[in-house]
DRENTI-370493 format. One record per residue (C-alpha): x, y, z. Coordinates in steps of 0.001 Angstrom, whole numbers, plus 500000, padded with zeros to 6 digits. Example, Ala and Ser with C-alpha at 12.3 -4.5 7.8 and 13.67 -1.06 7.14 Angstrom:
<recs>
512300495500507800513670498940507140
</recs>
This chain:
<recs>
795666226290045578795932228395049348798777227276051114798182226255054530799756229574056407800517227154059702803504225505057425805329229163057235804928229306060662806198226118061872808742226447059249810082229437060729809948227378064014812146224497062637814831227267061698814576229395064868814540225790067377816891226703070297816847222865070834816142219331069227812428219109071475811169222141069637812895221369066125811377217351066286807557219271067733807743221823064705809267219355061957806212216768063226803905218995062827805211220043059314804960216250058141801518216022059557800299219301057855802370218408054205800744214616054248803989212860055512802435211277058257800290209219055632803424208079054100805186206727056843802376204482057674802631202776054531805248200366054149805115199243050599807617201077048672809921200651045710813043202530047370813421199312049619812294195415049873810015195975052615808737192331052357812143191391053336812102193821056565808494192520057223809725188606057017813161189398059094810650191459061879808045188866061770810386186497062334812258187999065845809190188755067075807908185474067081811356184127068212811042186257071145807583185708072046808124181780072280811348182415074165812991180099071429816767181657072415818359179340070078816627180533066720816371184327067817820462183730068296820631181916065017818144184858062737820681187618064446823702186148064120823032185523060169820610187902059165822041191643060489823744193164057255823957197019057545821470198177054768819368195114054588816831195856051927818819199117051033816639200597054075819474203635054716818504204526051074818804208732051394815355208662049219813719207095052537815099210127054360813921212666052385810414213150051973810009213059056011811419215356058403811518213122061272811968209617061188811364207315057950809152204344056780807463202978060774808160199349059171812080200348058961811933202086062484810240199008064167812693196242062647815426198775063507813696198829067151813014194754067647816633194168066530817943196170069620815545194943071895816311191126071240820249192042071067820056193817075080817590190942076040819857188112074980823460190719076403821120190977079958819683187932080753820260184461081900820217182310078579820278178620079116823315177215077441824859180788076778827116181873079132828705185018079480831899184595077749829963182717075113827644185757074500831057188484074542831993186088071437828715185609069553828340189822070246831935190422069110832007188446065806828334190277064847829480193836065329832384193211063034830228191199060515827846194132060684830322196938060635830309200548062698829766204172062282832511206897062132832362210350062717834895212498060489835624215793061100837429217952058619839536221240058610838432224165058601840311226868060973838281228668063530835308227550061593835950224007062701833803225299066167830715223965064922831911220262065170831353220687068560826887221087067691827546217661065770829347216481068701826457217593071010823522216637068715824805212738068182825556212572071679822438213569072976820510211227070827822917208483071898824088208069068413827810209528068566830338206736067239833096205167069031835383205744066462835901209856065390838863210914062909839975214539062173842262216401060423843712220098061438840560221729063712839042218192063254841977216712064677841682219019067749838285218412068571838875215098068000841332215071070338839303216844072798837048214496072311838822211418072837839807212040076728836761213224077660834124210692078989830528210544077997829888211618081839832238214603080840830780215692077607828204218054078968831471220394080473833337219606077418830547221536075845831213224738077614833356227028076187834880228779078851835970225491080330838577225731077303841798227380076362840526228979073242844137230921072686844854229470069379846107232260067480848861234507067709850393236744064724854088236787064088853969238515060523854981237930057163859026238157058193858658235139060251856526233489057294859752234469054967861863232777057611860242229604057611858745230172061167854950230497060070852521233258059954851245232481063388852711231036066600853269227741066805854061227938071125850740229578071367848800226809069746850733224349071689849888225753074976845851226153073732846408221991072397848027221058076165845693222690078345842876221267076239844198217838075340846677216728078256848985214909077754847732211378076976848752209247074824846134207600072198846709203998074071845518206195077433843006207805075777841507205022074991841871203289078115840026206673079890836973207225077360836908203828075059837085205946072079839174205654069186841079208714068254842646209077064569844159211997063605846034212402060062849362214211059164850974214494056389854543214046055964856859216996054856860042214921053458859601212764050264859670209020050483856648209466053371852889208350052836850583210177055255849901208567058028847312207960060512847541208086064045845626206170066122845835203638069089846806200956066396849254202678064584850504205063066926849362203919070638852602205984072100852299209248070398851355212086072522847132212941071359848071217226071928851276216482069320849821214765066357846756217450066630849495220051066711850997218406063172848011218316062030847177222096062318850237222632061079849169224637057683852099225266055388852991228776055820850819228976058616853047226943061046856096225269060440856184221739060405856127219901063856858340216671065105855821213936066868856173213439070562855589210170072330855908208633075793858567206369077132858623203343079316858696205922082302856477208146080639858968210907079897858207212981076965861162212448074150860954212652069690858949210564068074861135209628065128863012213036065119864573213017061399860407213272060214858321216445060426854177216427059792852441219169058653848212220056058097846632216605057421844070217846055511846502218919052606846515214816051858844022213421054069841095215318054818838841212394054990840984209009055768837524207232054786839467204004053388841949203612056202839334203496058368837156200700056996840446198393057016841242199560060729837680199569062679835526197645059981833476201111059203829798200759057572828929204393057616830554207515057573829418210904059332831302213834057834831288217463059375832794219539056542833755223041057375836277223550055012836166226635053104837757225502049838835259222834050526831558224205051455830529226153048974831044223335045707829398220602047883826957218515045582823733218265046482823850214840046540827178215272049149824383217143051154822191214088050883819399215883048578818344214776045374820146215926042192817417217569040119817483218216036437818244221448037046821190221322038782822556218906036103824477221026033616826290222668036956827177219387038519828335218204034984830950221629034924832249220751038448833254217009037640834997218119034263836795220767036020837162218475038769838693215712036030841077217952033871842279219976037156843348217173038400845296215971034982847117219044034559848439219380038613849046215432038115851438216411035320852955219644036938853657217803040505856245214956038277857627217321035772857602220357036237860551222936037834861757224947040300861119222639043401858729225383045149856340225011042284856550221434042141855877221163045306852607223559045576851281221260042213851262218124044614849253220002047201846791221369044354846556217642043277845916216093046398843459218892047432841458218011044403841505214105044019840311213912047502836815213225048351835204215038051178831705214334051856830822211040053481827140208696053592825893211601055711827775215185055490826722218227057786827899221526056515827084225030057539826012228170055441828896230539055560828395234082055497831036236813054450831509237405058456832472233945059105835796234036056821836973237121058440836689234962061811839118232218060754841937233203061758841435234762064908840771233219068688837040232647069076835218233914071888832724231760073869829864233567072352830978232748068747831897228961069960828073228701071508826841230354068092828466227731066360827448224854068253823977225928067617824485225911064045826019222781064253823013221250066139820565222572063546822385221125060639822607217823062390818960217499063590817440216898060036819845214304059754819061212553063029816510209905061510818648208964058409822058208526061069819989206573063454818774204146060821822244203305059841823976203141063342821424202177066243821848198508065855826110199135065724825814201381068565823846198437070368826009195802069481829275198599071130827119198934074247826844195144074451830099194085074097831355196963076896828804195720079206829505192028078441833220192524078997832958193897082437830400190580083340833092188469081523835664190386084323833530190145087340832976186367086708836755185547086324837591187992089486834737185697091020836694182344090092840089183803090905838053184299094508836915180962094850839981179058093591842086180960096105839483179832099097839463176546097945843369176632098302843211177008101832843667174508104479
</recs>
């Protein structure tokens, strides 16, 4: 059989794309020329119940074209599940480069049409703070997406092309988490506005001063490898000096940002405009980064009443949350009602023993035996540090058993993770200030690894990201009408 010599070509194209127009024409083209486009058309498939998606379409779009508000009201409020059919099955996602089953797309496409008609226009019977309710109770029946970002050092630049390539495609959740690098960006994220993203993007708008060597004396002494000041000053002039309950308030998204306690008798902790709303952002990323060894272990700072800076609990000290919470996946469904997690992994320890099902590919017989070694190493590694970190002695090694343990029962991939390749170069990078050339070359990568994931994302959280926009939009009507009564009472008062 010849091989069609266009797909090397637009292959090449899909891994040389400067941006997502180019990587979407080249990766269409691929799907065209490899008999994907034939696929798509056809809905029937056993990976999903597409006669359910056909009857739950069918259904709105009749609704809507009779302008019967009441039952269109009634087949949203009780039929959005996330996943209905299992339609965010990875299997959908794979044999397509862009985009998935069109019977998937166009339910997924109907559903937010009918949810902005019925946020933007006059319904009879449904007023506005009527609609905030019926819009608020189906976003938390339905559930929202969360972007995680891990550690990861230096490396931790190319969250920023994940950053860029869900943001662009309007599909960047509300709520982010990090931990160490992650927590930076995260925090760097979290008081800047969508309006402010594109600078955010530019790395010489940044302090990218991270790093600076102190030697293995100050190590020795307790003082870390690196110094802590330094970072401080980069986290500052980057951050600010908001608190989560501020930065909130300025960009409406929810920061979360895990430490791990130092002293026994603490669970780690995360901190987020629920748990934490006082706590200065640039001082829980700072705890966060704080790698044993690396940096000593930082006290919290939080605002007062008068918004002086003073100890957040000074007796505690945090230290690198990745050590215990790399991924705070569970706290996170309990806090924000999370469907669907978004994981940029860049840690080193981490990357290179990533399933291929963590990677969202299929696990093939051949890569069977190998995945079978990692999960019994996996399994008994875990055993044995479970039984050094309770018995075993001097205090030092104790201690460095718990670490090993919690490094290894952790889980770190997510419903959708985005890693990078890593090449010998990029380890030497990690602990050294990046320069805006290396920042931009990892944003790109970032990008690229993100873009095949686009359709599969998009699937799970364009109706969530609706129902967000909905509720924001519904909440400054709900506002403008009660600033409009407080108006009219008030003239009515007069004489």
């Amino acid at each position: 059989m010849i091989k069609d010599p266009r797909i090397a070509r637009f292959r090449k194209l899909l891994a040389e794309a400067p941006n997502y127009e180019q990587w979407k024409a080249a990766a269409l083209e691929l799907d065209f020329l490899e008999g994907n486009a034939e696929w798509k058309e056809d809905f029937a498939s056993d990976l999903y119940h597409y006669e359910l998606i056909y009857d739950r379409l069918s259904n709105i779009k009749q609704y809507r074209q009779q302008n019967d508000f009441e039952r269109l009201k009634r087949a949203l409020r009780e039929g959005l599940h996330h996943d209905l059919g299992n339609m965010g099955n990875p299997a959908l996602y794979t044999r397509s480069r862009v985009g998935t089953k069109h019977l998937i797309e166009e339910y997924i496409t109907q559903v937010c049409e009918a949810l902005d008609y019925l946020c933007d226009h006059p319904v009879p019977g449904f007023p506005v703070y009527d609609k905030l309710q019926f819009f608020r109770d189906t976003l938390t029946s339905y559930g929202r997406p969360t972007l995680l970002l891990s550690g990861g050092a230096s490396l931790g630049m190319f969250h920023f092309g994940v950053i860029k390539a869900l943001w662009e495609k309007g599909l960047l959740p509300q709520v982010i988490a990090g931990s160490s690098i992650g927590a930076i960006i995260a925090g760097i994220l979290g008081v800047h506005t969508d309006a402010e993203i594109p600078e955010m993007l530019v790395p010489e708008n940044h302090n990218l001063n991270a790093w600076k060597w102190r030697g293995i004396m100050s190590a020795m002494r307790g003082d870390g490898l690196m110094d802590q000041e330094t970072l401080k000053n980069c986290l500052r002039a980057n951050i600010g000096d908001y608190t989560f309950e501020e930065a909130y308030q300025r960009t409406g998204r929810s920061i979360n940002i895990s430490v791990s306690p130092v002293q026994t008798h603490q669970k780690a902790r995360l901190m987020c405009g629920y748990t934490s709303p006082y706590i200065q952002v640039w001082s829980a990323a700072l705890a966060s980064a704080a790698v044993p060894g690396i940096f000593p272990p930082v006290t919290l700072m939080k605002k007062d009443l008068y918004g002086n800076s003073l100890p957040y609990m000074p007796r505690l000290k945090f230290v690198d949350g990745s050590v215990v919470s790399d991924l705070p996946i569970e706290r996170l469904v309990h806090l924000y009602d999370v469907n669907f997690t978004i994981v940029s992994q860049t840690n080193p320890h981490v990357v290179p023993f990533l399933s291929q099902q963590s990677r969202d590919e299929k696990l093939s017989l051949g890569s069977l035996p190998m995945h079978l070694v990692k999960s019994e190493i996996q399994f008994h590694g875990q055993g044995v540090f479970d039984y050094l970190r309770k018995r075993v002695r001097p205090e030092l090694m104790r201690q460095m058993a718990g670490q090993m343990y919690t490094i290894m029962a952790q889980r770190y991939s997510g419903d959708v993770t985005i890693a990078p390749t890593y090449a010998f170069r990029d380890f030497r990078r990690m602990l050294s200030n990046p320069s805006p050339e290396y920042v931009r070359e990892m944003i790109l990568a970032g990008e690229r690894a993100t873009w095949p994931k686009i359709s599969m994302i998009r699937s799970h959280a364009r109706i969530s990201k609706t129902l967000e926009r909905c509720v924001r939009r519904l909440k400054q009507q709900n506002r403008k009408a009660a600033e409009l009564r407080l108006v009219s009472g008030a003239d009515k008062a007069k004489p």
